[in-house]
C-alpha positions in Angstrom: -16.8 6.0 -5.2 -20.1 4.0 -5.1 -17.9 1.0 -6.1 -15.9 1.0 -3.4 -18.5 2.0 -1.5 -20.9 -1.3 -2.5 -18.0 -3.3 -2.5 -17.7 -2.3 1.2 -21.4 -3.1 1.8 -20.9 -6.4 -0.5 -17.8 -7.6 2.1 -19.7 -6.5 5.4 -22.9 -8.6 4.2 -20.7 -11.6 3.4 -19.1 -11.4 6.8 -22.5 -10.8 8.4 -23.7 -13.7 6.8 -20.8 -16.2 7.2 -20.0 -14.8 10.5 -16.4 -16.9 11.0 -14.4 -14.1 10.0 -14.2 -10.5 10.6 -14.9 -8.0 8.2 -11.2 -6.8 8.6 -10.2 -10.2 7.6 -11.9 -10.2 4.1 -11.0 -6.4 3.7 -7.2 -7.9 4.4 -7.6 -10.6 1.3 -8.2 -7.7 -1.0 -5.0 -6.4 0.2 -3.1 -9.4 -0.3 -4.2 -9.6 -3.2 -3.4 -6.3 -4.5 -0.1 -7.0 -3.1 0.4 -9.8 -5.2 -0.5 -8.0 -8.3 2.5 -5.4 -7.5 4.7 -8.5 -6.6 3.5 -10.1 -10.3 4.2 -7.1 -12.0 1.1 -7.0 -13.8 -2.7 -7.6 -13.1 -3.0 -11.5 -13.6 -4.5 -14.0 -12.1 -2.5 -15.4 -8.9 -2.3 -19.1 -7.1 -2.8 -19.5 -3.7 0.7 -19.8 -2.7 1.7 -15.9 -4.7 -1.5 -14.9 -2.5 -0.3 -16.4 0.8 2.9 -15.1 0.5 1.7 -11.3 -0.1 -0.4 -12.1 2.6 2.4 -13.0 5.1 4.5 -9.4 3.3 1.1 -7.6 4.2 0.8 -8.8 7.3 4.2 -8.5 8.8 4.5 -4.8 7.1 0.4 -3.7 9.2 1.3 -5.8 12.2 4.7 -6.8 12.5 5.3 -8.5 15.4 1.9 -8.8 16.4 0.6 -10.2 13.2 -0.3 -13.3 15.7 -2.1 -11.9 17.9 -4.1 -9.9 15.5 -4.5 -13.6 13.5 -6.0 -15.4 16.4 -8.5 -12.3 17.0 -9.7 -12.9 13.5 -9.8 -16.4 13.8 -7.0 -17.3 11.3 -5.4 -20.0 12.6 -3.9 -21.8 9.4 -3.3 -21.0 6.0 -6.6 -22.9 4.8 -8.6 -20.3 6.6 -6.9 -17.5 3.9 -8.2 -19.7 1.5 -11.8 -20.4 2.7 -12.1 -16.3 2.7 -11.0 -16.2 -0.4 -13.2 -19.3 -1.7 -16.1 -17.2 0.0 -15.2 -14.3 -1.8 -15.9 -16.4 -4.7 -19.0 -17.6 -3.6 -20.2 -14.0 -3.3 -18.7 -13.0 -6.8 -16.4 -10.4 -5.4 -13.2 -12.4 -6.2 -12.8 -14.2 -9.3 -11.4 -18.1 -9.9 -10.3 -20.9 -12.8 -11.1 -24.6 -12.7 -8.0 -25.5 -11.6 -7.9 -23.4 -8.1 -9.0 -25.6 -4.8 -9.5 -24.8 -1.1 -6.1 -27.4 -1.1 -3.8 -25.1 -3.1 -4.2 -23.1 0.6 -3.6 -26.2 2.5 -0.3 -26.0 4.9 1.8 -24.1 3.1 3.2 -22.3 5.9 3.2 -22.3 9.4 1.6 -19.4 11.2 3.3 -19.8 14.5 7.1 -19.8 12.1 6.5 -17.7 10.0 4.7 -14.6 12.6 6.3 -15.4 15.7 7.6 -12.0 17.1 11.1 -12.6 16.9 10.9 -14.2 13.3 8.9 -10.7 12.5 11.2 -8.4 14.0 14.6 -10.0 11.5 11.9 -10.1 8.4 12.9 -6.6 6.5 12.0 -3.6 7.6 8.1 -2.8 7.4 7.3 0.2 5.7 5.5 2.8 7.6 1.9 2.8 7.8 -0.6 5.6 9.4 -1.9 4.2 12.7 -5.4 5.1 11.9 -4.9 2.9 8.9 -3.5 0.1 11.1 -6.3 0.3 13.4 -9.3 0.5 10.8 -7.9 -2.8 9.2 -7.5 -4.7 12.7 -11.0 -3.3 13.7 -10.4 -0.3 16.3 -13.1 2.0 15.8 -11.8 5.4 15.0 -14.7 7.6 16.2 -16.4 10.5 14.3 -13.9 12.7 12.2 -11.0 10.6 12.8 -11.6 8.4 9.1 -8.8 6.8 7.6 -7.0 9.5 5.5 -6.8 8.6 1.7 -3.0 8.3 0.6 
């Protein structure tokens, strides 16, 4: 638990200290990138596009058709910005990298406006179901005292 637990304290500091994105945002890259270990198969390392395009699963199955709108609130505008988190992760030793992986392997390779417009969202497959509470501690709604995120 203290892992998570500094890990947590290591992300909120970073975003703190940046202060472009929210801390949602960063806690959003870890679970893009978890989701493209399960899309891998195995724990490996990932490029940028396997990473963007968990990120765009991730995002459509929390936010659906309001991916957008939850986007633009964090300040994620292009899918460079994915990548400068995820370069700042680096930075902060919290995410790992090779020699070959640049800011550019990020650069354009989607369109956010395409890809998470609401009626593009709604035809994407069907989300799978995730607790509200868990929704809205990842897009930033406090949940109040007692009301934590229930572990799955």
């Amino acid at each position: 638990m203290a892992d998570t637990e500094d890990l947590v304290n290591a992300v909120q500091r970073l975003a703190d200290e940046r202060g472009r994105f929210p801390f949602q945002a960063y806690l959003f890259v870890f679970r893009a990138l978890g989701k493209s270990q399960e899309l891998a198969g195995k724990q490996r390392h990932v490029t940028g596009q396997e990473l963007l395009e968990a990120a765009r699963q991730v995002a459509l199955e929390l936010f659906g058709p309001l991916t957008l709108m939850v986007f633009k609130a964090w300040g994620l505008d292009q899918t460079e910005d994915i990548g400068q988190m995820v370069f700042d992760l680096v930075d902060a030793g919290l995410m790992g990298k090779t020699e070959e992986d640049s800011l550019a392997d990020f650069r354009d390779v989607y369109d956010f406006e395409e890809v998470f417009a609401p009626h593009v969202a709604l035809k994407d497959e069907r989300p799978k179901l995730v607790s509200g509470s868990e929704r809205f501690a990842l897009v930033g709604v406090p949940l109040g005292k007692g009301r934590e995120v229930p572990a799955e």
